[in-house]
C-alpha positions as CSV (number, residue, x, y, z in Angstrom):
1,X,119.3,86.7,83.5
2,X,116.1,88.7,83.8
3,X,112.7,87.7,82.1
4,X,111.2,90.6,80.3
5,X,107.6,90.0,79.6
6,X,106.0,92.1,77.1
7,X,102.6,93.0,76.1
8,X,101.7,92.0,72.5
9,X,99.4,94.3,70.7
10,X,97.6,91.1,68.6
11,X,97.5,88.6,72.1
12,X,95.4,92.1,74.5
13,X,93.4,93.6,71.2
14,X,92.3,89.8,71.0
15,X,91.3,89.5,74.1
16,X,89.5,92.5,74.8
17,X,87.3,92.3,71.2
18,X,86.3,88.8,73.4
19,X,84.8,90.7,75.9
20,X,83.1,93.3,73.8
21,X,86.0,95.9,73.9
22,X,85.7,97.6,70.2
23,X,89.6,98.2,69.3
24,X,90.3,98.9,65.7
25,X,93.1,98.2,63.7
26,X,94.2,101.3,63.4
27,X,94.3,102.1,66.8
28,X,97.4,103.1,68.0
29,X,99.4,100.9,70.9
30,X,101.9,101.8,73.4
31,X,103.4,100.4,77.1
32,X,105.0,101.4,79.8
33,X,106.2,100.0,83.2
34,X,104.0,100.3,86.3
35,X,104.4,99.3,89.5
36,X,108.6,99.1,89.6
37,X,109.9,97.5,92.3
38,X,107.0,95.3,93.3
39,X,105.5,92.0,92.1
40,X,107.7,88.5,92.0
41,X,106.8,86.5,89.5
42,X,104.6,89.1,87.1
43,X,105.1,92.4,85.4
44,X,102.5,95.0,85.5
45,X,102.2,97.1,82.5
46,X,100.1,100.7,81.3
47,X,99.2,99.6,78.1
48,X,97.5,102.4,75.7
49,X,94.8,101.2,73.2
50,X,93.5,104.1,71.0
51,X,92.7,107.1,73.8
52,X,92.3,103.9,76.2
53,X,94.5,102.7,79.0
54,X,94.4,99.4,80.8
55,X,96.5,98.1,83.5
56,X,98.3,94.5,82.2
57,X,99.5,91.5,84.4
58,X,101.9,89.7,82.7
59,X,102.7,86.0,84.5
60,X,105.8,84.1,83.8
61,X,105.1,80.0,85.3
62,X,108.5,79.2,84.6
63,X,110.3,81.6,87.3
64,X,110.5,85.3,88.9
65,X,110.9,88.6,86.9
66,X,114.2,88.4,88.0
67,X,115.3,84.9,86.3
68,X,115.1,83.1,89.3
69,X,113.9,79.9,89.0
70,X,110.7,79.6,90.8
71,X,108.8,76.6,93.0
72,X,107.1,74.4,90.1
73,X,103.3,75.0,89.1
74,X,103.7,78.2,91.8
75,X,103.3,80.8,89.3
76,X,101.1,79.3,87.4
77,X,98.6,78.6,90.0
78,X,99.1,82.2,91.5
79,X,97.5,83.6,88.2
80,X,95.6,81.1,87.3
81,X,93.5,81.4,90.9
82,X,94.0,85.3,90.4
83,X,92.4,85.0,87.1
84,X,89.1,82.9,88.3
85,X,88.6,85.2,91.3
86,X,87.8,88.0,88.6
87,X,86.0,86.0,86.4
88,X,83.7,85.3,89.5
89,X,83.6,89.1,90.2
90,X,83.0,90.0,86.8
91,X,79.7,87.4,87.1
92,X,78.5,89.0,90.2
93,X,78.8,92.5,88.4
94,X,76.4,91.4,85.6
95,X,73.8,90.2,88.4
96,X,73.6,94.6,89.0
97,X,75.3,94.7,92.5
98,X,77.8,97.1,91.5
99,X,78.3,98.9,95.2
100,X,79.4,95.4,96.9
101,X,82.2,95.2,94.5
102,X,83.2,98.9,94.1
103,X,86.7,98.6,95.5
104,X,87.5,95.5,93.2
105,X,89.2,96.0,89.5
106,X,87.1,96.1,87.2
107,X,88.4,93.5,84.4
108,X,89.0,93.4,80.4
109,X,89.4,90.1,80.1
110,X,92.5,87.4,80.5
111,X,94.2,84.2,79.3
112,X,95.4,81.4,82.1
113,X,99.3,80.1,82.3
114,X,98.6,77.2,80.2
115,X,102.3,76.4,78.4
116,X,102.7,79.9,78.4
117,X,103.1,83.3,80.2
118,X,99.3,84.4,81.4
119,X,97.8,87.6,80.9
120,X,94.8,89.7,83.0
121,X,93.8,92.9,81.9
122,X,92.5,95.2,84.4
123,X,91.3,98.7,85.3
124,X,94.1,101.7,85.1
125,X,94.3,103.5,88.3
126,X,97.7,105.1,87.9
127,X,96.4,108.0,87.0
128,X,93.9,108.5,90.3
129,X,96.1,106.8,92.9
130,X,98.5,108.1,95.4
131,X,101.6,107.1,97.3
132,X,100.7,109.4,100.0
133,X,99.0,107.1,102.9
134,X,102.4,105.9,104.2
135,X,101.7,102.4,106.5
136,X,105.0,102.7,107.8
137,X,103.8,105.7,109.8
138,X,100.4,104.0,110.5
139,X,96.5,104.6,108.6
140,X,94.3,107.2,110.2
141,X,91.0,104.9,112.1
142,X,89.2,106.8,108.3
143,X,91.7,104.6,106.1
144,X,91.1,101.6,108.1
145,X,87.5,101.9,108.4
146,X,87.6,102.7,104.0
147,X,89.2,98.7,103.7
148,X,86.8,97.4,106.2
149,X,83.8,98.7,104.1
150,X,85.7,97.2,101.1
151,X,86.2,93.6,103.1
152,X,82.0,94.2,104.1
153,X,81.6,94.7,100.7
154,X,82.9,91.2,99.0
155,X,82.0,89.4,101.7
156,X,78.5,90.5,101.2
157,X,79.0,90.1,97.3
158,X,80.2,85.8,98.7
159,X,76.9,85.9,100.6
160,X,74.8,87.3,97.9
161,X,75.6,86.1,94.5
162,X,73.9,84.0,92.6
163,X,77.4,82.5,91.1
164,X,79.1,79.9,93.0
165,X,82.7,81.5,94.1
166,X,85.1,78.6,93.2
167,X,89.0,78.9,92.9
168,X,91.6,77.0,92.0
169,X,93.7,74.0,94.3
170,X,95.5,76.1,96.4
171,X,98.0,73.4,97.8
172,X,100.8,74.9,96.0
173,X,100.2,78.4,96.9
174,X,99.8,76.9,101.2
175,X,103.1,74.9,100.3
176,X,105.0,78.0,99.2
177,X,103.6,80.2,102.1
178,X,104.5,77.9,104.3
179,X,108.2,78.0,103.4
180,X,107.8,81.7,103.5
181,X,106.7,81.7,106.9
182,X,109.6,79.2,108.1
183,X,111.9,81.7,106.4
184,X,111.0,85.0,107.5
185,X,110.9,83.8,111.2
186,X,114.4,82.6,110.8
187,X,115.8,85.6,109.3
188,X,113.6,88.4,111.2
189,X,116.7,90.6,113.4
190,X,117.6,90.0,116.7
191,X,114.9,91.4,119.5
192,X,115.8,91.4,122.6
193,X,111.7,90.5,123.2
194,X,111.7,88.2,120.5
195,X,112.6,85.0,122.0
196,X,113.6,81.4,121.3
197,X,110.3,81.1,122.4
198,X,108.3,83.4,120.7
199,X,110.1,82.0,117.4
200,X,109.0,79.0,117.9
201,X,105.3,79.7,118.8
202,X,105.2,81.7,115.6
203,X,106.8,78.1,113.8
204,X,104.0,76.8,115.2
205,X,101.2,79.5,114.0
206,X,102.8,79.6,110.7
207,X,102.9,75.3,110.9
208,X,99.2,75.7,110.8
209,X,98.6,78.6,108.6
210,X,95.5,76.9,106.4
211,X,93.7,76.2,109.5
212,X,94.1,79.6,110.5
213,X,93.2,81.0,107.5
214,X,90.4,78.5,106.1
215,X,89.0,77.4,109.9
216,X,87.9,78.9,113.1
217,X,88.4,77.4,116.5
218,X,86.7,75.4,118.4
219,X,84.2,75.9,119.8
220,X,83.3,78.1,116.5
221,X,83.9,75.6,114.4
222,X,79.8,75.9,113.0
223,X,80.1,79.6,112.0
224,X,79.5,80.7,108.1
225,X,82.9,80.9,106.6
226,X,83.3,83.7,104.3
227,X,85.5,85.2,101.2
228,X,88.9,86.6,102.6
229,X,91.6,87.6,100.2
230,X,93.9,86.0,102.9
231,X,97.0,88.6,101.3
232,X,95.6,92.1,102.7
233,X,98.6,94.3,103.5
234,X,99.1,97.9,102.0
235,X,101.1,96.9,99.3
236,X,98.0,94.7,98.1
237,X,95.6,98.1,98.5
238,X,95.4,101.3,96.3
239,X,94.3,104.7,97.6
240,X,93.3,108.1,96.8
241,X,93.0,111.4,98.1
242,X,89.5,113.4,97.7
243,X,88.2,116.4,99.4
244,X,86.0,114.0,101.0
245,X,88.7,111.9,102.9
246,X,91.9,114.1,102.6
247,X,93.8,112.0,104.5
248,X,93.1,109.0,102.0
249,X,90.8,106.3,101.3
250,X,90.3,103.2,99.7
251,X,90.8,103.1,96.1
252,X,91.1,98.9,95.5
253,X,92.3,95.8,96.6
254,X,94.4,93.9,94.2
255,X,96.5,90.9,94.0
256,X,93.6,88.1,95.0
257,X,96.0,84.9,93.9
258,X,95.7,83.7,97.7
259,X,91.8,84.3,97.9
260,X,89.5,81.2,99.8
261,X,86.6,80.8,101.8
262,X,87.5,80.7,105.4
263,X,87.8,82.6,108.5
264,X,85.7,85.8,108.0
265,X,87.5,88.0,110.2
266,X,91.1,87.3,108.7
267,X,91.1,90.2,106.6
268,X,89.6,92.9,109.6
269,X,92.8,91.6,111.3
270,X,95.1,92.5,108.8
271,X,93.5,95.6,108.2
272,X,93.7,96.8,112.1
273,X,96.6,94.8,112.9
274,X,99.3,95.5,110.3
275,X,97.9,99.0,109.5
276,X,97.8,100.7,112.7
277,X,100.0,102.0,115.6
278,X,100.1,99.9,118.3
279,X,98.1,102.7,120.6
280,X,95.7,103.4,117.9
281,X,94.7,99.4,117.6
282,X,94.4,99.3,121.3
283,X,92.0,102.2,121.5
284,X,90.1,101.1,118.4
285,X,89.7,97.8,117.7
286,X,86.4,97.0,119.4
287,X,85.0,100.0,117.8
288,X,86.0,99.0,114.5
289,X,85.1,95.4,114.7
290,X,81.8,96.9,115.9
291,X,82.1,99.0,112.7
292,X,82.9,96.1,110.5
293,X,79.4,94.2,112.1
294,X,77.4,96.9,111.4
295,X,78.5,97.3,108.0
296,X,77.5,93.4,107.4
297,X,74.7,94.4,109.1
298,X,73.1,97.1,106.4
299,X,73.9,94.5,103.8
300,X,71.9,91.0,105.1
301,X,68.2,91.9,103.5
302,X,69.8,90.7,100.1
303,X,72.3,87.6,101.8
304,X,70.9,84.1,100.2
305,X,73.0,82.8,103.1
306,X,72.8,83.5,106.3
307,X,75.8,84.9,108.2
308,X,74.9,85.2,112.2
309,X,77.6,86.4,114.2
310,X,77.4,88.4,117.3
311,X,79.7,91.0,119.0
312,X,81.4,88.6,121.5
313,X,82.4,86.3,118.9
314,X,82.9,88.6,116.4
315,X,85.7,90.1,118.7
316,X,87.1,86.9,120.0
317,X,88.3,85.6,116.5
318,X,89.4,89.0,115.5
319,X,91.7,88.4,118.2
320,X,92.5,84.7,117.1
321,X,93.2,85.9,113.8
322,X,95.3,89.0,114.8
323,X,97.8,85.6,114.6
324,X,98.1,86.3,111.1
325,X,98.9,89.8,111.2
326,X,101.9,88.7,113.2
327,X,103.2,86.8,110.5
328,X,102.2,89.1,108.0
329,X,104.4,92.1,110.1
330,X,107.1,89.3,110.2
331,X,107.2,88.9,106.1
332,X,107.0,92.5,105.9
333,X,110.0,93.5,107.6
334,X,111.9,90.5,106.4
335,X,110.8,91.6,102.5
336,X,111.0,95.2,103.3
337,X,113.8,96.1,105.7
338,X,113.8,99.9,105.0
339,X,110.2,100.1,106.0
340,X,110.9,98.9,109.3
341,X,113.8,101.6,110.1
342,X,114.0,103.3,114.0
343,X,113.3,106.9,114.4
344,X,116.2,108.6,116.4
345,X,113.8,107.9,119.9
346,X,113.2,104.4,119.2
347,X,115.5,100.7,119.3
348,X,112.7,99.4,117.0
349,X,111.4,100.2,113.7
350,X,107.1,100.8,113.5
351,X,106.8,97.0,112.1
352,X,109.1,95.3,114.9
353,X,107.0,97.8,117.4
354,X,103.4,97.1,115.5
355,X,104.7,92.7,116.0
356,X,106.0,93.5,119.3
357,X,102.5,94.8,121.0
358,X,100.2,92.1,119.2
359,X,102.6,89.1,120.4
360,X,101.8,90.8,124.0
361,X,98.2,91.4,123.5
362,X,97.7,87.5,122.4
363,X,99.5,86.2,125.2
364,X,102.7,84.9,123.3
């Protein structure tokens, strides 16, 4: 039986009069659905207050949107951390350093799964956003260069605040994504270049998915660890189109449950890795992680910590953590079959082809 999670007028006009929202009585209040077909274990709403609109999160801890019972305290943690990430945003905003954090949601507001389902109230974009920059067929080098300003920008936001970023235990979350990884391997279609082999080195990466995430190797153990959102495929970012970048740019990243300090170039990874052709990674990726440098660069005069990292090493655990964008292709095409279908010249789908050349490239 399906859970259906509803806003409640009294439970949002309460919290947003918390945070200085003015909402009157006689306001009038409406819903609708946003965001069918994605999400697991919370709803997303368009919720109209007066000539207002927010964008609503609605978390059930006890199991999925779909009635399915779910892995105990996971939900519950996966807003709860989701829900202190913003609250650290929403500090950093008051300290003035608005550009850093442009790309982020601005919030309204929320209350933590605590015996009940939790609630974050966000900025609406439906109205601005488009489903028009299609990953499947791969981002222009413009679109990937638009997240890696937005990853430069809250990493800078980590190294400048004033606020101490602190989140949530996230052993549950590493437990479930874990059993995630073990899964998806498993179940990923039959390749004729995917191995007994290969499966089992990508057990092993997916074995050690915290240190990969939250760690660099030896010997770069000593470098500054950063904030990565540690989730950053396309279904976790939101574009637009403007006369500016007609091809589409970065609206915002969203869905920050799985958010830690760790391995600053996780997220460049994803965003090159996952989101690009195969050719177009090959004949870009030095220039972007260049880019991504440069970026961080323009930024340091206002770091209170220092982050030192040269071009060398910046591009040797870019290609460490292109690791994770393996597994992150794998979970994709497991989760999304239909966005992993051939063309009529190919055997393999763009996902399978995308896995295919980084499992080469890394030397798996």
């Amino acid at each position: 039986m399906a859970v259906v999670l509803t806003p409640e007028r009294q439970v949002i006009v309460d919290i947003l009069r918390r945070q200085g929202v003015s909402v009157s009585d006689e306001d009038a209040f409406s819903f609708s659905r946003i965001g069918e077909g994605r999400g697991f274990c919370s709803l997303l709403y368009r919720v109209n207050v007066g000539d207002r609109s927010f964008a609503v999160k609605i978390t059930n801890p006890q199991g999925s949107i779909t009635g399915a019972e779910g892995t105990a305290g996971l939900h519950e943690n996966v807003h709860n951390r989701e829900c202190d990430f913003y609250r650290w945003a929403a500090g950093y905003l008051t300290d003035g350093e608005l550009t850093d954090l442009e790309k982020i949601a601005r919030t309204y507001g929320d209350s933590k799964c605590e015996g009940r389902e939790g609630l974050l109230i966000m900025e609406d974009f439906s109205g601005r956003m488009t489903s028009d920059v299609d990953y499947t067929k791969g981002f222009s080098v413009d679109v990937v260069k638009s997240i890696l300003r937005s990853i430069v920008g809250y990493q800078s936001a980590f190294f400048s605040s004033k606020n101490t970023f602190s989140l949530s235990d996230k052993s549950v979350v590493n437990a479930g994504l874990k059993g995630m990884g073990s899964h998806c391997i498993d179940a990923f279609p039959q390749k004729e270049w995917l191995s007994e082999e290969r499966r089992k080195t990508l057990h092993a990466i997916s074995d050690a998915i915290v240190e990969l995430q939250e760690d660099y190797p030896e010997p770069a153990k000593s470098l500054r660890r950063s904030l990565v959102h540690c989730d950053l495929w396309p279904n976790n970012m939101l574009f637009e189109k403007t006369p500016d970048h007609p091809q589409g740019t970065l609206m915002a990243i969203v869905d920050w449950q799985c958010a830690n300090v760790g391995n600053a170039l996780l997220d460049v990874a994803s965003a090159i890795g996952v989101c690009l052709t195969p050719e177009d990674r090959r004949a870009h990726e030095e220039e972007l992680v260049e880019y991504y440098l440069g970026e961080m660069e323009k930024r340091k005069h206002r770091f209170t910590q220092s982050f030192e990292m040269d071009k060398d090493t910046a591009y040797s655990q870019y290609r460490h953590s292109l690791k994770w964008a393996a597994l992150q292709l794998v979970f994709t095409t497991v989760f999304n079959p239909t966005a992993d279908l051939p063309s009529s010249e190919t055997e393999d789908g763009p996902l399978s082809t995308r896995l295919n050349a980084i499992l080469d490239d890394i030397g798996i």
